[in-house]
C-alpha positions as CSV (number, residue, x, y, z in Angstrom):
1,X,-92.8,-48.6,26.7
2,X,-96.4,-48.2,26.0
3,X,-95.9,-44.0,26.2
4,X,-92.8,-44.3,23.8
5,X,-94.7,-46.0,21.0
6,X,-97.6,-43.6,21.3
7,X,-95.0,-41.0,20.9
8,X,-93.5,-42.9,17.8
9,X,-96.8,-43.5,16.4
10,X,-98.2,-39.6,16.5
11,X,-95.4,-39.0,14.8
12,X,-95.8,-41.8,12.0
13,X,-99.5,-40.5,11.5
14,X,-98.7,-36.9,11.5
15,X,-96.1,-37.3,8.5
16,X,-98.7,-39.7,6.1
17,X,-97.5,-37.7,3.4
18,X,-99.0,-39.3,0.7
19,X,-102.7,-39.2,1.9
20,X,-102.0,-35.3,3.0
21,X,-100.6,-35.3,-0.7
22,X,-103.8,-37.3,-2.0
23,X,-106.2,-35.1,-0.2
24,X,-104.9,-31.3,-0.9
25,X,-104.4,-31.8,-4.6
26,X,-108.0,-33.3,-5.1
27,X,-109.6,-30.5,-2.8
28,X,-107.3,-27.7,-4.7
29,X,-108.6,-29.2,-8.5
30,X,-112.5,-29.3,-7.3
31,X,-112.0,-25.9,-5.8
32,X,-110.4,-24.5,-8.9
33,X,-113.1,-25.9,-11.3
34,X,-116.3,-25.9,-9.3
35,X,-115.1,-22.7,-7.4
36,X,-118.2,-21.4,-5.7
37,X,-120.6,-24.2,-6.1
38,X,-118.0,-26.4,-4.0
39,X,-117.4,-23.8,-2.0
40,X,-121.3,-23.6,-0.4
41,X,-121.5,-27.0,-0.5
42,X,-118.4,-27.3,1.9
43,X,-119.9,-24.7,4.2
44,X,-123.1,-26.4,4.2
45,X,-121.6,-29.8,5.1
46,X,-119.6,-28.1,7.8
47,X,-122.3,-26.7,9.4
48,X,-124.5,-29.5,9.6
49,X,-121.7,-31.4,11.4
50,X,-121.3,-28.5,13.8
51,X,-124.7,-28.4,14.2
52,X,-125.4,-32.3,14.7
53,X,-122.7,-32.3,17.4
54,X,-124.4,-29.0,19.2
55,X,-127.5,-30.9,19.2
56,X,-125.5,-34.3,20.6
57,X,-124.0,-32.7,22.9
58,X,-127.6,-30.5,24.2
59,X,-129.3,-34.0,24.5
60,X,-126.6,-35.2,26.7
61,X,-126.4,-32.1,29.1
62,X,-130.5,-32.0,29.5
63,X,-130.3,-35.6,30.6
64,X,-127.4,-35.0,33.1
65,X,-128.1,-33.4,36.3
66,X,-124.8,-32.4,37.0
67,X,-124.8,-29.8,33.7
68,X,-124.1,-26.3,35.0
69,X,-126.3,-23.7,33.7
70,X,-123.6,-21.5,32.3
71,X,-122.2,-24.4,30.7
72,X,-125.9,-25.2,28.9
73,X,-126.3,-21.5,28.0
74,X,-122.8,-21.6,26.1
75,X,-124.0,-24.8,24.2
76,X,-127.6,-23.1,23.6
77,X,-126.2,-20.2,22.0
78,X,-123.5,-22.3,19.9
79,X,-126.7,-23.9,18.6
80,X,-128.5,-21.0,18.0
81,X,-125.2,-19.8,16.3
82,X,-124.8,-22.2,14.0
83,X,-128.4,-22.6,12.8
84,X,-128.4,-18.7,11.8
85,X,-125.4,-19.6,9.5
86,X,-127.5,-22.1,7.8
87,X,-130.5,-20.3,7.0
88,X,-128.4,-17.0,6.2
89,X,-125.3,-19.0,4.0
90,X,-123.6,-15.7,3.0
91,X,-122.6,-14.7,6.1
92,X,-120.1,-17.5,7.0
93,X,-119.0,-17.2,3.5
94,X,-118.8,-13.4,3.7
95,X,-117.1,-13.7,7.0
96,X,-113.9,-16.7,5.6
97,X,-113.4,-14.1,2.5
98,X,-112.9,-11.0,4.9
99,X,-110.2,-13.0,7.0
100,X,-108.2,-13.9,4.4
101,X,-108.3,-10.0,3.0
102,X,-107.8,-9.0,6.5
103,X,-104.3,-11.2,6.2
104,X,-103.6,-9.6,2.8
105,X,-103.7,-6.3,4.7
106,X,-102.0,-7.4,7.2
107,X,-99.2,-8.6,5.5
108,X,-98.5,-5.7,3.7
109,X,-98.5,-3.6,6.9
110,X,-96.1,-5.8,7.8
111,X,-94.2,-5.3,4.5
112,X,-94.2,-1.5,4.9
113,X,-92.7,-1.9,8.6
114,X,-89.8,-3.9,7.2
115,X,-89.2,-1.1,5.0
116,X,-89.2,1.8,7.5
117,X,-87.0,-0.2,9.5
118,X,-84.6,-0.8,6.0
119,X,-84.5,2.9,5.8
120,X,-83.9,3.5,9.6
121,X,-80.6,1.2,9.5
122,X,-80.0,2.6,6.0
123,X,-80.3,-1.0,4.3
124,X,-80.7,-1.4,0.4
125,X,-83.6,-3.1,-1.2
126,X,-86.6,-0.6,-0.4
127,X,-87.8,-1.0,-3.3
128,X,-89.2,-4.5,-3.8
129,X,-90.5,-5.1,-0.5
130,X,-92.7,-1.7,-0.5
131,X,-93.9,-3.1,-4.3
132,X,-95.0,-6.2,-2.8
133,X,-96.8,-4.5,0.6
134,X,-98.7,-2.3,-1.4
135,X,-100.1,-4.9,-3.8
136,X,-100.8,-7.1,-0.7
137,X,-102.4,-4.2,1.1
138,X,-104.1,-2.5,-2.1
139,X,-105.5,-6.8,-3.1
140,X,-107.0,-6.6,0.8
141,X,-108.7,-3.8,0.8
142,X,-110.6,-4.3,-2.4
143,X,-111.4,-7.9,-1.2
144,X,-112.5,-6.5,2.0
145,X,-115.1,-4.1,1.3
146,X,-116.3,-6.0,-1.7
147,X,-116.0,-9.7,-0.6
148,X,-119.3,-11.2,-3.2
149,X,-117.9,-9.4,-5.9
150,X,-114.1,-11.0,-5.1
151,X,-115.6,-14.3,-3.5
152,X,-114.2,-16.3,-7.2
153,X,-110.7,-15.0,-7.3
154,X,-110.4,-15.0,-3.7
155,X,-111.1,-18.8,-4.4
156,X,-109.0,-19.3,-6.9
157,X,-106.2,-18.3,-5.1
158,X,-106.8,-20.6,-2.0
159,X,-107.8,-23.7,-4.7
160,X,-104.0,-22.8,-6.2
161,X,-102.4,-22.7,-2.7
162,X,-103.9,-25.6,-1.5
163,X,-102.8,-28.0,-5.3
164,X,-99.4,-26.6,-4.4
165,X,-99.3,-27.7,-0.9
166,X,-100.7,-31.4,-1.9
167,X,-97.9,-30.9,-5.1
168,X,-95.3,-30.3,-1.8
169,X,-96.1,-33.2,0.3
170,X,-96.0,-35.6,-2.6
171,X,-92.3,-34.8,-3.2
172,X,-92.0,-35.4,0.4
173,X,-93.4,-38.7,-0.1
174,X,-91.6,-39.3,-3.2
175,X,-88.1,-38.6,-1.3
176,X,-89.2,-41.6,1.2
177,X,-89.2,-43.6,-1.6
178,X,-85.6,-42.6,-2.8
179,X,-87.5,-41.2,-5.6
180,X,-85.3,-37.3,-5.5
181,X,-87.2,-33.8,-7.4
182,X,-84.9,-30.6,-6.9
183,X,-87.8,-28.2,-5.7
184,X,-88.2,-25.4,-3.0
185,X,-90.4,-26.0,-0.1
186,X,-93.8,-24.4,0.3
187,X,-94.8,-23.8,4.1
188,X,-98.2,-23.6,5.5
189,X,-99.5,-20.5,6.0
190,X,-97.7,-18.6,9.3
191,X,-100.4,-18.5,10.8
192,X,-100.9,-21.8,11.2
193,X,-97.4,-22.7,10.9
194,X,-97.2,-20.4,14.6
195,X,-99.3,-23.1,15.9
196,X,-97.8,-26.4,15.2
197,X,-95.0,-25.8,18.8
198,X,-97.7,-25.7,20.6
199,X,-99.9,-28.3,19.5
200,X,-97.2,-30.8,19.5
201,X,-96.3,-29.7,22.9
202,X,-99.7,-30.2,24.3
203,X,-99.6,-33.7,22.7
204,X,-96.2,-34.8,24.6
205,X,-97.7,-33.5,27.6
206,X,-100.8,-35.9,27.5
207,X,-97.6,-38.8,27.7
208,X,-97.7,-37.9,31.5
209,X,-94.4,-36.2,33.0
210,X,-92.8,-39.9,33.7
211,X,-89.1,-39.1,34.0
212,X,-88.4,-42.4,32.5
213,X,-89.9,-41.4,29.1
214,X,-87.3,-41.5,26.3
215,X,-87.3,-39.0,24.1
216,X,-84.4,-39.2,21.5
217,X,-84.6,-41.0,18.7
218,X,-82.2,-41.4,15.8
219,X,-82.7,-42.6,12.8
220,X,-78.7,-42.8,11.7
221,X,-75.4,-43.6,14.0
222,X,-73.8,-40.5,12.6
223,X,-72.1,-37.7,14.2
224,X,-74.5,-34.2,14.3
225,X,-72.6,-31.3,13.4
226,X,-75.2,-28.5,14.1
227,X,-78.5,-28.3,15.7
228,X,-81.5,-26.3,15.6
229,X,-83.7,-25.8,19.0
230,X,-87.7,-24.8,18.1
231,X,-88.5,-24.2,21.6
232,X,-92.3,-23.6,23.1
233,X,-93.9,-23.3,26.2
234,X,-98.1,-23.0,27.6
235,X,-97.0,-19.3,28.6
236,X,-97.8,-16.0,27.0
237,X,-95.6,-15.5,23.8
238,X,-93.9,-18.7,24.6
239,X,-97.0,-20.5,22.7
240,X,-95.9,-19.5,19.4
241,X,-92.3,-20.7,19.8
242,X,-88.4,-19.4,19.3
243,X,-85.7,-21.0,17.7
244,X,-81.7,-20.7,18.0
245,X,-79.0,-23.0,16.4
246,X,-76.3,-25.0,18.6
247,X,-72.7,-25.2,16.8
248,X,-69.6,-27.5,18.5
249,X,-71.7,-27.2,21.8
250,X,-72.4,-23.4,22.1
251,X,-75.8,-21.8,21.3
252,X,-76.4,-18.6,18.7
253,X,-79.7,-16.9,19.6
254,X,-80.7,-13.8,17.8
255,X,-84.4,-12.0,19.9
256,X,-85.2,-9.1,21.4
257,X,-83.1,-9.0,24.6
258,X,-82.6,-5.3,25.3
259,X,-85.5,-4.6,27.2
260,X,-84.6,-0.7,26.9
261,X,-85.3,-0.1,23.3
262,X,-88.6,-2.9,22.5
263,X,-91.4,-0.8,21.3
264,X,-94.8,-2.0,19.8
265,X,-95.4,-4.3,22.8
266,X,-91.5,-5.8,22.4
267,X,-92.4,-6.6,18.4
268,X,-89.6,-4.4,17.6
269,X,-86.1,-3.9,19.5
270,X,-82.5,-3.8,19.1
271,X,-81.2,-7.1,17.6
272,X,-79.1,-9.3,20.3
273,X,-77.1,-12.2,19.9
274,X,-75.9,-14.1,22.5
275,X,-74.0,-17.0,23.0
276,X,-73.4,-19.9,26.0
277,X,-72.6,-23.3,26.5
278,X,-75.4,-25.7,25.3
279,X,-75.9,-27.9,28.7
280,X,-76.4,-25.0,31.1
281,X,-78.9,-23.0,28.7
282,X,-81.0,-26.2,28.0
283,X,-81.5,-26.3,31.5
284,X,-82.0,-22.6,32.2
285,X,-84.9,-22.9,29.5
286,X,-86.7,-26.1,31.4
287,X,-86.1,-24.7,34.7
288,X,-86.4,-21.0,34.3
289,X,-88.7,-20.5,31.3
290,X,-90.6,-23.9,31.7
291,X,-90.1,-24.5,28.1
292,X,-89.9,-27.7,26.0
293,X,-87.2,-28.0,23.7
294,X,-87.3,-30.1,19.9
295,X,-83.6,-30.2,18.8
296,X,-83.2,-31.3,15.4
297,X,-79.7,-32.4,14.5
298,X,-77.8,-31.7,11.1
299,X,-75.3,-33.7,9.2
300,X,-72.7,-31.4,7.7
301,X,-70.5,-32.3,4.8
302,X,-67.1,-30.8,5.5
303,X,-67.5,-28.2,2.9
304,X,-70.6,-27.2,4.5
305,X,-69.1,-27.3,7.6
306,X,-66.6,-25.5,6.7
307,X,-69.1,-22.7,5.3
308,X,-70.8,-22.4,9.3
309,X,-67.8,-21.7,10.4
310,X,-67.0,-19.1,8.1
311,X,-70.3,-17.2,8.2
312,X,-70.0,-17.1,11.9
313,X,-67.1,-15.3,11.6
314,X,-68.2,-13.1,9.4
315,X,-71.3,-12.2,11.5
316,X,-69.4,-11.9,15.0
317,X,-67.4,-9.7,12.8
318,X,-70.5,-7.2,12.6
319,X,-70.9,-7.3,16.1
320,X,-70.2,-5.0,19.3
321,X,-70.5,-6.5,22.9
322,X,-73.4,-5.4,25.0
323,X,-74.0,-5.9,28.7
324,X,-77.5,-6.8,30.5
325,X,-78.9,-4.5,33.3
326,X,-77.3,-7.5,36.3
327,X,-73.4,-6.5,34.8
328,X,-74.0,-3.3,34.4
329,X,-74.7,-3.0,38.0
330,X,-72.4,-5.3,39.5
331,X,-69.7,-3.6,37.3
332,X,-70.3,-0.4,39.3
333,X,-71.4,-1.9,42.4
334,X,-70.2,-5.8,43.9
335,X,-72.7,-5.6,46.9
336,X,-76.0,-5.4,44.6
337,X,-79.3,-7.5,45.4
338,X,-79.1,-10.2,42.7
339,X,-82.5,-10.6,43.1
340,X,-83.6,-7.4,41.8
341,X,-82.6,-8.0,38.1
342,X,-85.2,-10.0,36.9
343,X,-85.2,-9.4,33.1
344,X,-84.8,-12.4,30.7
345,X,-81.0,-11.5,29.8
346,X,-79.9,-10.8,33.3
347,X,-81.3,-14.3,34.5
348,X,-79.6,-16.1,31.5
349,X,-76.2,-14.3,32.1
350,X,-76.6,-15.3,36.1
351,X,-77.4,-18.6,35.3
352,X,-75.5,-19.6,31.5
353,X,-72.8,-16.9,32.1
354,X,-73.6,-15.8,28.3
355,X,-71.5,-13.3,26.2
356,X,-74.6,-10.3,24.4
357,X,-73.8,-8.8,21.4
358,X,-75.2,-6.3,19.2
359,X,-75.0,-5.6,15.6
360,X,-73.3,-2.6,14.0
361,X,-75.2,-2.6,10.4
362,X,-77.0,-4.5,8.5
363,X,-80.7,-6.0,8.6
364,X,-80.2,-7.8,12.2
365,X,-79.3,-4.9,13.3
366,X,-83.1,-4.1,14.0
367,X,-85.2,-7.1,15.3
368,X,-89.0,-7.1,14.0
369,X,-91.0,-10.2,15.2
370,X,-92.7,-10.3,11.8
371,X,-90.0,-10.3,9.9
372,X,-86.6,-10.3,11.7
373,X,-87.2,-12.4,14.0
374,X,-85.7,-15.1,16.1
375,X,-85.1,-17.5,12.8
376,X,-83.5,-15.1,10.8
377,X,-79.9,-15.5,12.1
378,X,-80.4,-19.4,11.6
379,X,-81.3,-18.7,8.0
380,X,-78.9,-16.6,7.4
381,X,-75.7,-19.3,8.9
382,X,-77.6,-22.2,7.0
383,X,-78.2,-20.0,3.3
384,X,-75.6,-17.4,3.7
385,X,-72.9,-19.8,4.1
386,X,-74.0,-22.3,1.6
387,X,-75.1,-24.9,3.7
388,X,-79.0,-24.3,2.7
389,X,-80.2,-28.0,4.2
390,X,-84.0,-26.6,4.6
391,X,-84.5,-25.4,1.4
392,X,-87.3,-22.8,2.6
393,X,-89.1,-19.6,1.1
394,X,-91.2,-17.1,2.8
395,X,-91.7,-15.9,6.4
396,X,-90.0,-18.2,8.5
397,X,-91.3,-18.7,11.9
398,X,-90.0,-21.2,14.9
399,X,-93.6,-23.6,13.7
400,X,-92.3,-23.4,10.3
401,X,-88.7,-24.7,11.4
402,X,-90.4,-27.2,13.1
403,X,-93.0,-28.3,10.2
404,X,-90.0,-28.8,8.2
405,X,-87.7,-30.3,10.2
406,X,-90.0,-33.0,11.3
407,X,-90.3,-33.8,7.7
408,X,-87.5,-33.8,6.8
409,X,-86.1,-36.1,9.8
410,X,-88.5,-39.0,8.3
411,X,-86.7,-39.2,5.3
412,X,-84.1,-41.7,4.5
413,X,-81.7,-39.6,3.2
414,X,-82.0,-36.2,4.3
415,X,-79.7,-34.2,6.6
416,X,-81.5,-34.2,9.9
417,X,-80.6,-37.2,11.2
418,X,-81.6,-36.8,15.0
419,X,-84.1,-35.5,17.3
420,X,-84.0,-35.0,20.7
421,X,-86.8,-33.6,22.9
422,X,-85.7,-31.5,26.4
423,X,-88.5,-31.0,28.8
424,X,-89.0,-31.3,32.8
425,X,-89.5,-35.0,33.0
426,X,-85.9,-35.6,31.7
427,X,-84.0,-32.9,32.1
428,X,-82.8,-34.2,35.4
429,X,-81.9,-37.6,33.6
């Protein structure tokens, strides 16, 4: 009981909307006004409390004997680190600015990706997406070799983001109040957002792997109509998390299963779909993949409902059936060593019996891991079809799903009315 209510309680604390609220738009208006002055003072104050903990924690190796001398080197030079950042200030300074140009260049390489894969599958919209890559990358650059002279409106632009996250969260607290603003929601930054799977997984791990733990909690007797799985695991790219959708007990997952055509170490690929019955894949993901699964549930309205179905349709529609490397073979050959098809979609089809698919046209036609990715073919069923329950803008990835969906599963009246979390202490339940 003890490990539930932790559980229960992590999540009460990590959804305190109204201090996050209280605290971003306060830190957004002093950054905005006092702009570099607030700025040096925050670095200072940071590194002082870096540097009083490196010191804490010195005096406390010296006086034990059981402090390995690799492990007091590593704390030596932390210390020495930290104290060159004080007496040289610009550097650390110097150092924030360049990462955030280094994302501004990055994200318009990403941009300009997106748009040699749009003109590779012939897609419209060219255009607008190489406008907004080339500002990004040109805005980078500048900022990159020139990071004093662009410190201020670098600033500005992180004070702005930061008021409109705090603006964000007090909506969300707002809604908990029954207290409803039409708005769209702003995410945290993806690379952050790639984080939060992972982090949240760790914590459910630290409840012990007590098969007895419950793990599903709803917060209305209603019937789900749709769910959306944000699955993560300790492993490789499994840390930053996937996400599919499960509709009247079947799961639609859109990734990079065809390990024949993934280039740029699998980052880009032919775009697969596949679909299978929801028990045996949860499961094959626990057992096989050793990943946890968060499944949010969604209440449809009928119309809404309606619209899934319909822009299912219309997407299986676009799509051509495609066979993994373990059907291919036994279709030419029944005596062949199972145990020599190892790739990811031959061990789901052996164990889920799941149908592939590939597209025809279209922008899923091409799967980009920046942009494309594994969230795109939920976005499109839940926008497309009309049934936009998560309101989102921007790149979408499995920790934003997640961000949102948590927050959106504390409110009283929103659409996600259950969450359920699969993992190896109760999947045998």
């Amino acid at each position: 009981m003890d490990k539930i209510l932790n559980t229960l309680s992590y999540y009460i604390e990590k959804n305190n909307y109204f201090a996050f609220s209280l605290t971003y738009i306060i830190t957004g208006i002093l950054i905005i006004i006092f702009n570099h002055e607030l700025f040096s003072s925050f670095i200072e104050i940071i590194l002082l409390i870096m540097l009083i903990s490196c010191i804490k924690d010195l005096f406390t190796m010296f006086t034990s004997k059981k402090t390995s001398k690799i492990v007091l080197s590593k704390a030596i030079g932390s210390t020495l680190l930290v104290l060159i950042a004080l007496f040289f200030i610009d550097i650390p300074k110097a150092i924030l600015i360049m990462v955030f140009s280094t994302y501004f260049i990055f994200n318009g390489l990403i941009k300009f990706i997106s748009c040699y894969l749009m003109k590779k599958d012939k897609l419209k919209g060219i255009f607008k997406d190489f406008l907004e890559g080339f500002i990004s990358f040109v805005f980078g650059i500048i900022c990159f070799f020139a990071p004093k002279i662009h410190m201020d409106i670098m600033l500005y632009i992180i004070g702005g983001y930061v008021l409109l996250l705090g603006i964000d969260y007090l909506f969300d607290f707002l809604d908990q109040k029954d207290i409803h603003i039409k708005r769209i929601h702003l995410p945290l930054p993806p690379f952050i957002d790639a984080l939060i799977p992972l982090s949240i997984l760790q914590k459910i791990n630290r409840l012990g792997e007590d098969k007895n733990i419950e793990l599903d909690f709803h917060k209305k007797q209603e019937k789900v109509d749709l769910e959306i799985f944000v699955h993560v695991s300790m492993q490789g790219t499994g840390r930053l998390g996937h996400v599919d959708l499960c509709f009247d007990g079947h799961i639609v997952s859109y990734g990079n299963y065809d390990m024949d055509t993934r280039k740029l170490r699998d980052g880009i690929g032919s775009g697969v779909v596949f679909t299978c019955s929801k028990k045996e894949y949860i499961r094959f993901c626990v057992e096989y993949s050793e990943k946890t699964i968060f499944a949010f549930g969604i209440k449809l309205s009928k119309g809404q409902k309606e619209k899934v179905i319909q822009e299912l349709e219309h997407i299986f529609e676009s799509l051509e059936e495609w066979k993994p490397k373990y059907v291919r073979a036994l279709e030419n050959d029944k005596n062949i060593k199972e145990e020599e098809y190892t790739d990811y979609a031959s061990m789901l089809y052996k164990n889920t019996k799941a149908k592939f698919y590939k597209f025809t046209n279209g922008k899923l036609k091409t799967f980009f891991i920046l942009g494309n990715n594994c969230g795109a073919l939920v976005d499109k069923i839940l926008r497309s079809s009309g049934a936009d329950v998560l309101k989102m803008r921007g790149i979408i990835t499995p920790g934003t799903y997640y961000d949102f969906l948590e927050r959106e599963y504390v409110k009283k009246d929103s659409n996600v009315v259950s969450k359920q979390i699969y993992h190896k202490g109760n999947i045998h339940k």
